[in-house]
C-alpha positions in Angstrom: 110.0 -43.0 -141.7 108.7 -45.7 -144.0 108.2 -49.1 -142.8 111.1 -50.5 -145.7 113.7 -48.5 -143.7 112.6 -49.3 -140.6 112.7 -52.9 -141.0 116.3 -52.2 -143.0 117.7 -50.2 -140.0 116.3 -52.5 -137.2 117.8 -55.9 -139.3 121.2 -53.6 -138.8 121.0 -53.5 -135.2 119.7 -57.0 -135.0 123.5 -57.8 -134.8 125.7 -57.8 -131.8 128.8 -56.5 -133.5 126.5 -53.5 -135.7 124.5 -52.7 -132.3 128.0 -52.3 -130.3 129.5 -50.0 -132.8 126.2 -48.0 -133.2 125.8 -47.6 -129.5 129.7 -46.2 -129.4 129.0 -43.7 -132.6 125.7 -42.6 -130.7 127.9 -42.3 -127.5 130.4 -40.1 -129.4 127.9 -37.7 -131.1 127.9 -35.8 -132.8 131.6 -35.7 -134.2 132.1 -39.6 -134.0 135.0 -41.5 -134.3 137.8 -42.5 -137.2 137.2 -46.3 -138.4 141.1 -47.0 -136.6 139.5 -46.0 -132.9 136.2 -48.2 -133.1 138.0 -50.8 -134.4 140.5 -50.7 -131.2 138.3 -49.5 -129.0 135.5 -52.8 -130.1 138.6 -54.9 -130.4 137.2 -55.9 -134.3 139.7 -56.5 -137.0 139.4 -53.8 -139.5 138.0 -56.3 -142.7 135.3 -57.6 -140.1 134.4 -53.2 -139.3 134.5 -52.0 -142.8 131.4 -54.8 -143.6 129.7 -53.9 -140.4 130.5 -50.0 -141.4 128.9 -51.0 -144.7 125.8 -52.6 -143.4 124.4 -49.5 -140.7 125.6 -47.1 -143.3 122.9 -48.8 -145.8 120.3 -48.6 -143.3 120.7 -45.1 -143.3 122.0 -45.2 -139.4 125.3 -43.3 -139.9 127.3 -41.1 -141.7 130.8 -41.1 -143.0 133.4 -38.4 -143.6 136.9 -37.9 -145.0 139.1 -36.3 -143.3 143.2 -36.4 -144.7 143.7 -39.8 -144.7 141.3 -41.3 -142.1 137.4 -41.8 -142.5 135.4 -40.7 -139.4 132.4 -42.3 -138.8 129.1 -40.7 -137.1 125.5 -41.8 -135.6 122.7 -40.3 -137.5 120.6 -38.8 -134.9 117.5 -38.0 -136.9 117.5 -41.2 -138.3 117.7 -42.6 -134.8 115.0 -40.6 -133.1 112.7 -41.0 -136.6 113.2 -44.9 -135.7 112.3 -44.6 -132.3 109.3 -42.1 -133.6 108.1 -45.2 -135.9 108.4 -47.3 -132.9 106.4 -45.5 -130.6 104.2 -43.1 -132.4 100.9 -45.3 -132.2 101.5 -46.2 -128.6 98.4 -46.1 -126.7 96.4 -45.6 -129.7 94.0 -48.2 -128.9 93.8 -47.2 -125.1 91.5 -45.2 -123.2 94.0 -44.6 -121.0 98.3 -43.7 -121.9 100.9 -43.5 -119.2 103.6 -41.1 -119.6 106.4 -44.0 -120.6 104.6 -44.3 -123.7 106.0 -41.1 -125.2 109.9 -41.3 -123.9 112.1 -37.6 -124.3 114.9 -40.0 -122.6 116.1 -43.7 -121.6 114.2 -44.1 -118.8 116.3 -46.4 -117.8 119.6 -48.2 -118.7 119.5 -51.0 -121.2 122.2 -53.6 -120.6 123.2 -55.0 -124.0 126.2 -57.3 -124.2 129.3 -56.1 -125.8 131.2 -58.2 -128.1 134.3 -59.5 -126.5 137.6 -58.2 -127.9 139.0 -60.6 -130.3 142.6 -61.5 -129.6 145.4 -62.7 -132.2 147.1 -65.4 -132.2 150.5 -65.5 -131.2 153.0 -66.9 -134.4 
């Protein structure tokens, strides 16, 4: 992975509302979900998910499809392991010594990242 794209994809995450919806497409690979569902399910207006849609698909970390009248939207998994590659393929490279958390196959451990509260409408 070039360093251009890994600096495009991680300025992608680098946003609360981008970072939530990736971490529900990754959660729903590898069919994904139609635009209509993250946008309930994330409680974002729909304007507000088709830029934020826009954004990770131009970092090259997801995919889109048409399917009859709804667009599904999908992680992409190589590109996500080819970030994390770029992220940890010189670790230990300088070390005499390299534990085995330096090359991850799987999370470890869990992450907690804050989800975006659901927006609410207000009532006419």
């Amino acid at each position: 992975m070039e360093t251009s794209n890994v600096i495009g994809a991680l300025a992608a995450l680098a946003q609360e509302t981008r970072l939530a919806v990736y971490r529900l497409l990754v959660e729903h690979a590898p069919e994904g979900l139609p635009a209509g569902q993250i946008a309930e399910r994330l409680g974002i207006p729909p304007p507000s998910l088709s830029f934020h849609l826009k954004e990770l698909s131009r970092a090259g970390l997801i995919a889109s499809r048409q399917e009859g009248r709804f667009v599904w939207y999908r992680a992409d998994l190589d590109a996500m392991t080819g970030l994390v590659g770029y992220l940890t393929e010189n670790c230990c490279r300088s070390s005499a010594v390299c534990t085995p958390a330096c090359a991850p196959t799987k999370a470890s451990r869990a992450v907690a990242v804050a989800m975006p509260a659901p927006r609410r409408r207000k009532s006419a």
